[in-house]
C-alpha positions in Angstrom: 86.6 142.7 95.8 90.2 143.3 94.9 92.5 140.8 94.0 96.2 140.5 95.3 97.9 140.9 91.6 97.5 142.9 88.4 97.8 140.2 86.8 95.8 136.8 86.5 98.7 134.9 87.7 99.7 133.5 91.0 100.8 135.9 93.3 104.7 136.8 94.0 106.3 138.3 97.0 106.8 141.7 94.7 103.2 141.8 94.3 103.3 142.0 98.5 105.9 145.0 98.4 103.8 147.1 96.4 101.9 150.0 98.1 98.7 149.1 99.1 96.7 152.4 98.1 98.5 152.8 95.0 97.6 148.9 94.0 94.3 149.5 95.1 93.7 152.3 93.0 95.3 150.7 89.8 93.5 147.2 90.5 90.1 149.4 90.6 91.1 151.2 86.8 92.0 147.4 86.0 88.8 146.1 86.8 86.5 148.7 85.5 88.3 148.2 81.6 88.1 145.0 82.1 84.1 145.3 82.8 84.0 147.7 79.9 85.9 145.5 77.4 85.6 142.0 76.7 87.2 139.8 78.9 88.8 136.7 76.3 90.5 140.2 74.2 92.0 141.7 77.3 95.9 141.3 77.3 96.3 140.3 81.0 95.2 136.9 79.7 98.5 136.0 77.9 99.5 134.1 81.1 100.4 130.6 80.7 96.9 129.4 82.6 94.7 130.8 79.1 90.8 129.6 80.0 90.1 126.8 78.1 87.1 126.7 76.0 84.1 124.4 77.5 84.2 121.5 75.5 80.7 121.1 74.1 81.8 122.6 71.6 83.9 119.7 71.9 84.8 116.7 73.9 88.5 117.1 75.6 90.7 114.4 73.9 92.7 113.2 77.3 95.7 111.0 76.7 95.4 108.6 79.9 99.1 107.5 79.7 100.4 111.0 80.0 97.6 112.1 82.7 98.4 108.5 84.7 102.4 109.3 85.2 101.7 113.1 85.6 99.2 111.7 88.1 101.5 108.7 89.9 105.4 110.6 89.2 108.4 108.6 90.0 107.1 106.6 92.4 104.9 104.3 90.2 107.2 102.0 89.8 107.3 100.3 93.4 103.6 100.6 93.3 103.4 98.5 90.3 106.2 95.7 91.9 103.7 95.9 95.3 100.6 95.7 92.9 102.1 92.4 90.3 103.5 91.0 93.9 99.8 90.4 95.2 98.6 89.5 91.7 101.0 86.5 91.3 99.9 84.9 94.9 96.2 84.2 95.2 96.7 82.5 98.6 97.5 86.0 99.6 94.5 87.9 98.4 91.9 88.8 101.5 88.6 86.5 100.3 85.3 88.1 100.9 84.6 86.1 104.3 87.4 85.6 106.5 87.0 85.3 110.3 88.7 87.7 112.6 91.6 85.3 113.4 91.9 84.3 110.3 92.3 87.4 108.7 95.1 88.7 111.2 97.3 86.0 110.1 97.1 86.1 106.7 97.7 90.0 107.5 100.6 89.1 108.7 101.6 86.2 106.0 100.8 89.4 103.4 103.4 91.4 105.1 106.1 89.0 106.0 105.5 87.8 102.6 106.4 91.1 100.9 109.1 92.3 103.0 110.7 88.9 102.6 109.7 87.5 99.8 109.2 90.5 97.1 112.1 92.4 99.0 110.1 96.1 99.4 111.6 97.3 102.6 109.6 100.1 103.4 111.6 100.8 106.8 114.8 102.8 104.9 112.7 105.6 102.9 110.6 106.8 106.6 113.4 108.9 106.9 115.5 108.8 103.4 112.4 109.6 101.4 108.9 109.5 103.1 107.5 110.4 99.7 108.5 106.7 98.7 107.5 105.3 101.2 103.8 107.0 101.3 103.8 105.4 97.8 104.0 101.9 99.4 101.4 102.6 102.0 99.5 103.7 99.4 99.0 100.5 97.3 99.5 98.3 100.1 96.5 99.6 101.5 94.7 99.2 98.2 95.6 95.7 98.3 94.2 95.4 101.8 93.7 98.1 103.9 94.2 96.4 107.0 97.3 95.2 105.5 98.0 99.2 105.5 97.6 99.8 108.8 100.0 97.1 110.4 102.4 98.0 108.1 102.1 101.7 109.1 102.0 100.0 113.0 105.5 98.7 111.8 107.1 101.6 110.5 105.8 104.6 110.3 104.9 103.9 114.6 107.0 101.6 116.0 109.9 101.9 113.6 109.3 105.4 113.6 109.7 106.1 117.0 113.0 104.1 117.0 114.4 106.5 114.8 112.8 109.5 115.4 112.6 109.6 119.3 115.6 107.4 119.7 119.3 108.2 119.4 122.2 106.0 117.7 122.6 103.5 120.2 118.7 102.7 120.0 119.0 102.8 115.5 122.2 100.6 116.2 120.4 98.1 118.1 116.9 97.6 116.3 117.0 98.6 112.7 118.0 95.7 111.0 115.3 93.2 112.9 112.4 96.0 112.3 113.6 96.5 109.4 113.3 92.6 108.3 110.3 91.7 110.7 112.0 90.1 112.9 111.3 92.7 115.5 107.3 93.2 115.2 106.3 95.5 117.5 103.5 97.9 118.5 103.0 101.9 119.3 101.7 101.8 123.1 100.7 105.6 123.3 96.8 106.1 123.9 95.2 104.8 127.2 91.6 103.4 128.1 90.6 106.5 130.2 92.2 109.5 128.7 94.0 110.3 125.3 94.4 113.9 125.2 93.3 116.6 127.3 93.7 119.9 125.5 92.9 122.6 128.3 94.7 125.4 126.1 92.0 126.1 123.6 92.4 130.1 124.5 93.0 132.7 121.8 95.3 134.4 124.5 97.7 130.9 124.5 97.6 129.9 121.2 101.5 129.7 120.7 102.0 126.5 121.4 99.4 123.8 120.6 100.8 121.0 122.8 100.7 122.8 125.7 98.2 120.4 127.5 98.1 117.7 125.9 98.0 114.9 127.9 98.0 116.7 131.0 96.1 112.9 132.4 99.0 110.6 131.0 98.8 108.0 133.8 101.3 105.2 132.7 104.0 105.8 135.4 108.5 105.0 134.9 110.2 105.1 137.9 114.2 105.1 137.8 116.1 102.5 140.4 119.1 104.1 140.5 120.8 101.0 142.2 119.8 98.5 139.6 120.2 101.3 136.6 116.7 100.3 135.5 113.4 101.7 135.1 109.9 100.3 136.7 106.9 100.6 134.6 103.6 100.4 136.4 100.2 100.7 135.5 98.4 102.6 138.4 94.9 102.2 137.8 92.2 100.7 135.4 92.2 103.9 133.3 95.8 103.9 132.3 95.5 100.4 130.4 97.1 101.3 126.7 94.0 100.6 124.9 93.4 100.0 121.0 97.2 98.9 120.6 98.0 97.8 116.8 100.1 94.9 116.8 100.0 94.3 120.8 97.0 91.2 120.7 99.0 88.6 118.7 101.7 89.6 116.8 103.6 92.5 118.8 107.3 91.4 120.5 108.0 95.0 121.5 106.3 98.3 122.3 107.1 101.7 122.7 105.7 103.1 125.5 104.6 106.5 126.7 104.7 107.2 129.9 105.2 109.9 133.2 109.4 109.9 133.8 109.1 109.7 137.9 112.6 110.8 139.3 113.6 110.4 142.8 114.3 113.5 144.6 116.3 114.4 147.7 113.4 116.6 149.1 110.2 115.8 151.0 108.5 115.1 147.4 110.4 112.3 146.8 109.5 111.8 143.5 109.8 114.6 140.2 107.9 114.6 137.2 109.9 115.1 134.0 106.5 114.3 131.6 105.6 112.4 129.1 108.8 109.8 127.6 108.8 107.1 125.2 110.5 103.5 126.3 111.2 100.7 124.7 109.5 97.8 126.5 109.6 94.0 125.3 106.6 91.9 125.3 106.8 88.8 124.5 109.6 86.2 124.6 111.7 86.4 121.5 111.6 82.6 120.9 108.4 81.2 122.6 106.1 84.1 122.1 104.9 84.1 125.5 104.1 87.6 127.6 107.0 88.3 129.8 106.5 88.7 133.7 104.6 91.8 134.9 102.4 91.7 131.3 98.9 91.2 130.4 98.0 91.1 127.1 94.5 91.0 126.3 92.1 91.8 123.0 90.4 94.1 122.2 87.8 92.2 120.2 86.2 92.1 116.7 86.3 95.8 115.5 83.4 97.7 113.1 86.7 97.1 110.4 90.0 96.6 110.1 90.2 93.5 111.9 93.4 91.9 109.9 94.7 94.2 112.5 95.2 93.1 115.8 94.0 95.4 118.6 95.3 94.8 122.2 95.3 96.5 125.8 98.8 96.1 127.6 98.8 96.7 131.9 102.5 96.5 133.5 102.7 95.5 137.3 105.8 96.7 138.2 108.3 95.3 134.9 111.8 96.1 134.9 113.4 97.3 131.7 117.0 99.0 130.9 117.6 102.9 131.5 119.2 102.7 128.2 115.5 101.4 126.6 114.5 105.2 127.6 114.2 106.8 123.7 116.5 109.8 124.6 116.4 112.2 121.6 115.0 114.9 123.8 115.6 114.1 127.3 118.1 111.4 129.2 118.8 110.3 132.7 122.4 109.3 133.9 123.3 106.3 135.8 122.9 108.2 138.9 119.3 110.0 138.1 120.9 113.1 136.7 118.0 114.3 134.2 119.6 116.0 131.0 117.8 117.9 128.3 118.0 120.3 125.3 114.6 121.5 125.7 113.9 123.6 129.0 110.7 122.5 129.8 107.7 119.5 130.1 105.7 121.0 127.2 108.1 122.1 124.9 110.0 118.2 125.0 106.4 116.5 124.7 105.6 119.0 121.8 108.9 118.1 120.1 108.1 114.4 120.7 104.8 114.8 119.1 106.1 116.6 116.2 108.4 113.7 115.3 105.1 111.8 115.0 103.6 114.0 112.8 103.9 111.4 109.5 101.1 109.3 110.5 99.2 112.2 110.0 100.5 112.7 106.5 100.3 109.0 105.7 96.4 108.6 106.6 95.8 111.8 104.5 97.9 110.6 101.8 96.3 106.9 102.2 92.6 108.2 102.3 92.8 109.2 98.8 93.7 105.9 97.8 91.0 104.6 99.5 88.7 107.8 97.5 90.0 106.9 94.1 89.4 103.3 94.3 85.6 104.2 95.4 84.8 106.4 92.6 86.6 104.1 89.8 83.8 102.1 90.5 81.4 103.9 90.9 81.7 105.7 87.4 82.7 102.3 85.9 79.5 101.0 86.6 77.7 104.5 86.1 78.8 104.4 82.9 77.6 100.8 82.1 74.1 100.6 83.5 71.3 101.5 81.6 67.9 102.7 83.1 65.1 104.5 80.7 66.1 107.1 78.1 63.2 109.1 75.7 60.5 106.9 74.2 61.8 104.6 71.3 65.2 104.9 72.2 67.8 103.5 73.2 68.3 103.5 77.2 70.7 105.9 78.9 73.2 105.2 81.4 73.0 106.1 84.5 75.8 108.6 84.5 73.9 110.8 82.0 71.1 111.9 84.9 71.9 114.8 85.5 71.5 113.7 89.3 74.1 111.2 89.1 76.7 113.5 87.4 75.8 116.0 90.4 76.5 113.3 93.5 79.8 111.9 91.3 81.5 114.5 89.0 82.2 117.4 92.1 83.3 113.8 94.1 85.7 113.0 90.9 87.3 116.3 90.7 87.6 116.5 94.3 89.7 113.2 94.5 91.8 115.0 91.6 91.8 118.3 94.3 93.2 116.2 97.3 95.7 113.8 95.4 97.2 117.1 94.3 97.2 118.6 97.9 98.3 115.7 100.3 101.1 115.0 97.4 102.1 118.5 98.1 102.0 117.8 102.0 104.2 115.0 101.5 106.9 117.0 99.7 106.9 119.4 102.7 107.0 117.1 105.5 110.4 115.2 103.4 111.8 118.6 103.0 110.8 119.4 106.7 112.7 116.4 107.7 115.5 117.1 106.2 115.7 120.4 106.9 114.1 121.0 110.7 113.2 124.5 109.8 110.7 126.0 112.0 108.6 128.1 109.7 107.5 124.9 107.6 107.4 122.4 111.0 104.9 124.9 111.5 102.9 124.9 108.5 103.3 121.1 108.1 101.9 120.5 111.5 98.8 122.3 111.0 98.8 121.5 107.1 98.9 117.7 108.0 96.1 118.2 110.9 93.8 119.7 108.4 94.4 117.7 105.5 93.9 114.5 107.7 90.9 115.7 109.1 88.9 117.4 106.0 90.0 114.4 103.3 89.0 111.5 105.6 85.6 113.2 106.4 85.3 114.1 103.2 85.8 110.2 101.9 83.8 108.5 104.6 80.9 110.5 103.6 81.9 109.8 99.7 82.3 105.7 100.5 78.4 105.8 101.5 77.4 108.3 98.2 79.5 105.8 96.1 77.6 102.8 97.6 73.8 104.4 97.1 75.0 105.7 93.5 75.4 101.7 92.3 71.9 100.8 93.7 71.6 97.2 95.0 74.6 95.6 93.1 77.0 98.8 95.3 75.5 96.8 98.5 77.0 93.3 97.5 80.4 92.6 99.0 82.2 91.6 96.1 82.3 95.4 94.8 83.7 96.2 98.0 81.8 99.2 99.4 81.0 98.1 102.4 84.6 97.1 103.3 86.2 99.9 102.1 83.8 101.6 104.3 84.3 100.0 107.2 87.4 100.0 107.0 88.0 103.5 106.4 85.9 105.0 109.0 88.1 104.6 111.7 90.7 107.2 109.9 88.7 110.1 111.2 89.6 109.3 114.6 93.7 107.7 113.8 96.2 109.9 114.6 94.2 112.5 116.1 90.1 112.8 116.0 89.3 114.9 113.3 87.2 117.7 115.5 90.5 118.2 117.6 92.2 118.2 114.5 90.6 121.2 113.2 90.2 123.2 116.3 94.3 122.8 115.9 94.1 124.4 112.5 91.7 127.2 113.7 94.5 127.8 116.6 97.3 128.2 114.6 95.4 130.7 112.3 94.2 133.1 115.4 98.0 132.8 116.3 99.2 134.3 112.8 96.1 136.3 113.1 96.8 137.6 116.8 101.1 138.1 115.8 100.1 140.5 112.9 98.4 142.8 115.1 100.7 143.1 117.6 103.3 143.7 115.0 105.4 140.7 114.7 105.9 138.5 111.7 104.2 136.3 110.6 105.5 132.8 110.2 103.4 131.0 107.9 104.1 130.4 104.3 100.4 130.7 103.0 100.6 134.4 101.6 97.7 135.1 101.4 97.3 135.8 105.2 99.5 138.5 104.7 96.6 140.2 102.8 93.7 138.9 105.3 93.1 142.5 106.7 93.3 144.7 103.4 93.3 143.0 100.4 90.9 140.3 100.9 88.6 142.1 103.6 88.3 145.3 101.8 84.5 145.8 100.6 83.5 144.0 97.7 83.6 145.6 94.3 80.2 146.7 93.2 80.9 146.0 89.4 82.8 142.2 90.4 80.2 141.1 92.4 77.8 141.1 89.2 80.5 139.7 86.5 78.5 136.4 85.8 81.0 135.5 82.4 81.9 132.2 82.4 85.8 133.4 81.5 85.7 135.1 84.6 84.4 132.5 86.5 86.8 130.1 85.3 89.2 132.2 86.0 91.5 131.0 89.0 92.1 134.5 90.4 88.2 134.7 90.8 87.9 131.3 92.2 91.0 131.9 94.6 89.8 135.1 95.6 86.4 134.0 96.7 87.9 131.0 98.7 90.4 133.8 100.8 88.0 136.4 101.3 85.7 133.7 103.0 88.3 132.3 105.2 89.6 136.0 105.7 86.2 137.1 107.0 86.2 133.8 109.1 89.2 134.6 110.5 88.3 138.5 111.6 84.9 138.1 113.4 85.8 134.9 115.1 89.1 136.5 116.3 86.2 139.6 117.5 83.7 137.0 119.3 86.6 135.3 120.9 87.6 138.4 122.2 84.4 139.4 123.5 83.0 136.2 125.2 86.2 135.9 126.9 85.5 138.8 129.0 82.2 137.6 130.7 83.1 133.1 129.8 86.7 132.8 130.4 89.1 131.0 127.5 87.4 127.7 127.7 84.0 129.5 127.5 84.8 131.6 125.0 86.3 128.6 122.3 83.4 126.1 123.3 81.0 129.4 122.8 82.6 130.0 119.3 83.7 126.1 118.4 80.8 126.1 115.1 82.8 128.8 113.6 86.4 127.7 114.5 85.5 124.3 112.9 84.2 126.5 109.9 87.1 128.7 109.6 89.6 125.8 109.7 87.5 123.7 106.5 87.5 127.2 104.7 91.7 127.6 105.3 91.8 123.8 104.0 89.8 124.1 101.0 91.5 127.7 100.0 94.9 125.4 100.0 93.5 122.7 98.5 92.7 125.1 95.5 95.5 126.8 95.5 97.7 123.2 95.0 94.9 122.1 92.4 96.0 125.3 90.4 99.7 124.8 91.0 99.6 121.5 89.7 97.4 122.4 86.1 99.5 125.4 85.5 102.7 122.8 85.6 101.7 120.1 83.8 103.3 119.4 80.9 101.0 117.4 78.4 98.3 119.9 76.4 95.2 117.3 76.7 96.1 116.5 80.2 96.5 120.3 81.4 92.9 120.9 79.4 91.3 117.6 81.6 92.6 118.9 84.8 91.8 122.8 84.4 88.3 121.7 83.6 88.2 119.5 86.5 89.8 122.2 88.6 87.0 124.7 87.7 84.3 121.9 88.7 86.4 121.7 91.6 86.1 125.2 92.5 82.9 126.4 91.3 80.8 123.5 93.1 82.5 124.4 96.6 81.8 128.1 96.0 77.9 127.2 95.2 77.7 124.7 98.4 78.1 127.6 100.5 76.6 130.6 98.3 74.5 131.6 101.4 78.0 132.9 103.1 79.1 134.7 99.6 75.7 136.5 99.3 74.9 137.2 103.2 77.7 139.6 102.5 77.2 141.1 99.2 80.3 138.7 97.7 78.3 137.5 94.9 75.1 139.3 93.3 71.9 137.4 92.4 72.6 137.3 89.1 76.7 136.0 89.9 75.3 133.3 92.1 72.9 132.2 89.4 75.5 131.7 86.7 77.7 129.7 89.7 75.1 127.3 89.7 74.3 127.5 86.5 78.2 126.7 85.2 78.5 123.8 88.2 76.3 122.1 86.6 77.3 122.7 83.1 80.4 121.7 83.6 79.4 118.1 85.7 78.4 117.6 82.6 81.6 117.9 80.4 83.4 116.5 83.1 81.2 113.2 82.9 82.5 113.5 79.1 85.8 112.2 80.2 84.9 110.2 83.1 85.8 107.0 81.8 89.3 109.0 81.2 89.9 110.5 84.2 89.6 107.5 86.6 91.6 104.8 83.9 94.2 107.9 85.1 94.1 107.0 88.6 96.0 103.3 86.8 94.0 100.6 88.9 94.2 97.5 87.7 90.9 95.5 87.9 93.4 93.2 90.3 93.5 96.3 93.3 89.8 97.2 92.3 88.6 93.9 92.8 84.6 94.9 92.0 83.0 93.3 89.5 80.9 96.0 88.7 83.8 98.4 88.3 85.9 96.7 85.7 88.0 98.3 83.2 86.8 96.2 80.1 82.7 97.1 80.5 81.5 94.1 78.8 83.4 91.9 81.2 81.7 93.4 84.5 78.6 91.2 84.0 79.8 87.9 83.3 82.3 88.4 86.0 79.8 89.1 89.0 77.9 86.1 87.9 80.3 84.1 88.6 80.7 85.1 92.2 76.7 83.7 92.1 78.2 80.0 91.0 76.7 80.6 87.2 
């Protein structure tokens, strides 16, 4: 295998300029001194990123306080006024059993209470600075993660749509009271029968990935023209808005998504412009009551979540103001006149969709929080139970089986690996709102689809690996487990289930992959695509296939390498079997025929950025014992993903025997030195035992006992 540089740095667009037989010549002469001399003497290795020694040889001396605010940045400050609010009012902690109804009002005491009372408006930074406002989420949710959720309901969805969707006349009118809470309201988009309806999975259509969604919208706005008012009506059964946040209880307002219905002069006498967003009131400002035309029902008790309360809205024929039409994309005159920047039905509901795109970003972002608090105690309480040891000894805790490091260590470094990636998603998508450009609209969309996706499946599995790693004391309440996973589950279906998630990934790749072969340009800032046909799928080197050094595989051009070339080689043959079964099973045969591999090739593009953000952020940060932690954490990281799909590296001569061996080999090795500075590397994650809230998983070790028996009445 050849890499894309002559050096072991990251790449640079000069490095893409050079000429590809020349490089690959040189990078050959390159390789074979290096396999002749030893690697640690070899000049290239002056870069910044030197390989750290394996401690073991000797434990890495980590200062938490500089690895915690590399860790939280500027934005730990309104975490800890959110965090201290919640600590100085019990009455507004969630107790251990609360009923259904219950629970959605202190929900909403919470938030009332720290809009109001601790003055953290979150409403402002959605659009001034989303990376603030992810920040909130974040330890809101840790707080309660139901809490979480109506506040994302609030404003990321509601408020959101106001000013994202909405023009001036529509921020005029309701910032202030959503801003305050004096306007709860609710995000009325997906319906009882049908959600989306994605009939463009075809490699030939690729270009636009909205094309058919929600081709079976049934939620129906008529414009009277003589009363300058639209009719909203639910046709049927099937279009009842279903699973509604906010709409059972609390909600006043909703936006609503719905067909616009024109009347036309011809024998049609109604036009579909698509799918628009309206403003519809509720409820009665002052006596809370539905308004005319409205049912409101519930949806019920939920597996989790249930601070949050679920509703289904129908509309029989309720009148509402043309001007409550969100109009950012497409208006109507007083008399019917339809008006639009955007020439067609897809490419406005597209645009509307990618205005929504932060909920994406926020659940990826939030899902993390959700991780680190799970494996803070987990490792807590690893490290404090004892079970056996060698005879006349001492016992051993728990964390010291080597089977325990291997279910918790990779999990550790891979909380490290996604904080690191969805805080690099949420600096594109503020720059991408600032900016509107269309190459990173582009990579943020598919970015945030596949982040979303492969970090909440990724934690819902963790949650119940977290839970069996405590034994019986991870299956009481009171160390939370079980509501953390409960409550998290249902973020692999939010915003998007996770399945259609990926399968967008795997569509925008083909398109990049499909534009470089016909000659145009590609689009996408991941470089490394640009290399996907030469570099990267070029036979692997004989002599690097066998390099089984632990410098070398350490070393993050190896481990960056090995994660391209797999997605690369994804990326070709199902790009050739799409091809092919299209011929004899049509578009849709051909993706449903291939859909294992698409899923595949869109985890294998996520992980490769993933890495690639991991090794960003070691390379920058600026505390020595910090940098060490995280490079050896990074390495774990890598090296563990690498071995958990060896079978795809050796089915095609990627990695020797021997290589693979030492993979596994080094994995291990270094769950072991990363289990050194466990304790370490989650008291840098900076929850206090007040967010925790597990016995078993506090900070002080001697403390965890005493403090669970007190939950027992001793």
């Amino acid at each position: 295998m050849e890499s894309q540089n002559t050096k072991y740095s990251n790449p640079t667009d000069e490095d893409y300029n050079i000429n590809q037989d020349q490089a690959i010549v040189t990078r050959r002469i390159q390789r074979l001194s290096l396999h002749l001399n030893p690697v640690s003497e070899h000049p290239v290795f002056s870069d910044s990123l030197q390989l750290l020694t394996c401690a073991g040889r000797a434990k890495i001396n980590v200062n938490v306080e500089n690895l915690s605010k590399y860790m939280r940045g500027k934005h730990r400050d309104i975490q800890e006024r959110v965090y201290e609010y919640f600590n100085a009012r019990p009455d507004l902690q969630t107790p251990l059993e609360i009923s259904k109804d219950a629970h959605r009002e202190l929900c909403m005491r919470q938030l009332m209470g720290l809009v109001r009372e601790a003055g953290i408006r979150p409403f402002k930074y959605v659009v001034e600075d989303p990376a603030k406002y992810f920040a909130i989420i974040e330890a809101v949710g840790s707080v309660d993660m139901s809490l979480g959720i109506k506040m994302g309901v609030q404003y990321s969805l509601w408020g959101g749509s106001v000013l994202n969707l909405g023009t001036k006349k529509h921020k005029d009118k309701y910032f202030e009271g959503i801003d305050n809470m004096e306007y709860p309201g609710c995000f009325a988009m997906t319906e009882l029968h049908h959600v989306t309806n994605r009939n463009s999975y075809r490699f030939e259509i690729i270009s636009n990935q909205c094309v058919q969604m929600f081709k079976a919208f049934r939620l129906l706005q008529l414009l009277i023209r003589s009363r300058d008012e639209f009719i909203i009506d639910t046709p049927n059964d099937g279009a009842i808005k279903w699973w509604i946040g906010n709409a059972a209880v609390h909600g006043k307002f909703a936006t609503v998504f719905a067909k616009l219905m024109l009347p036309t002069h011809d024998t049609k006498g109604v036009s579909d412009m698509g799918v628009h967003a309206f403003i519809v009131p509720i409820r009665d400002m002052k006596t809370h009551e539905a308004l005319p035309g409205i049912e409101i029902h519930d949806c019920g008790h939920k597996v989790g979540l249930n601070g949050v309360d679920n509703g289904a809205l129908k509309f029989r024929s309720v009148r509402i103001p043309r001007d409550n039409l969100l109009n950012r994309f497409g208006g109507v005159s007083r008399d019917g006149k339809y008006t639009s920047s955007l020439p067609s039905i897809n490419k406005r509901f597209a645009a509307t969709l990618g205005e929504l795109v932060g909920g994406r970003v926020g659940l990826a972002y939030s899902s993390v929080g959700v991780l680190k608090i799970a494996v803070t105690i987990a490792v807590r309480y690893s490290l404090l139970r004892q079970q056996f040891g060698p005879p006349k000894q001492p016992e051993i805790s728990i964390l010291d089986y080597q089977s325990q490091q291997h279910k918790l260590m990779p999990m550790l470094a891979s909380t490290y690996a996604f904080h690191f990636a969805t805080s690099h998603l949420v600096e594109k998508y503020s720059e991408m709102k600032k900016s509107h450009d269309e190459e990173l609209v582009g990579d943020v969309h598919t970015l945030s689809a596949g982040l979303k996706a492969y970090v909440t499946s990724y934690t819902a599995k963790s949650l119940s690996t977290c839970r069996e790693a405590c034994g019986g004391h991870g299956y009481a309440a009171v160390n939370r487990f079980g509501s953390l996973r409960n409550d998290h589950d249902i973020f692999q279906t939010f915003e998007g289930d996770n399945t259609v998630l990926l399968q967008q990934v795997a569509a925008y790749l083909l398109k990049q992959y499909k534009e470089k072969f016909q000659g145009g340009t590609l689009t996408v800032t991941w470089n490394y695509l640009r290399e996907s046909m030469n570099t990267y799928l070029s036979q692997p080197n004989p002599v690097t296939s066998r390099w089984e050094g632990e410098d070398h595989l350490r070393n993050p051009n190896f481990q960056l390498d090995a994660f391209r070339y797999r997605t690369s080689r994804l990326l070709q043959s199902v790009a050739v079997r799409l091809q092919k079964h299209s011929k004899t099973l049509g578009g849709f045969g051909a993706w449903n025929r291939c859909l294992n591999h698409l899923l595949t090739l869109a985890e294998s593009h996520i992980e490769s950025v993933i890495l690639a953000k991991f090794i960003e952020a070691v390379r920058s940060c600026p505390d020595a014992s910090s940098r060490a932690a995280l490079k050896l954490v990074c390495d774990l990281y890598a090296l563990d993903r690498i071995w958990n799909d060896i079978g795809t590296y050796r089915n095609v001569d990627y990695l020797a025997p021997n290589k693979a061996k030492a993979i596994h080999k080094l994995s291990e090795y270094l769950s072991f030195q990363v289990k050194n500075i466990a304790r370490e590397l989650v008291d840098g994650f900076e929850l206090p035992d007040h967010v925790t809230r597990a016995p078993i998983g506090t900070q002080v070790a001697k403390e965890a006992y005493s403090q669970y028996t007190q939950y027992a009445g001793f």
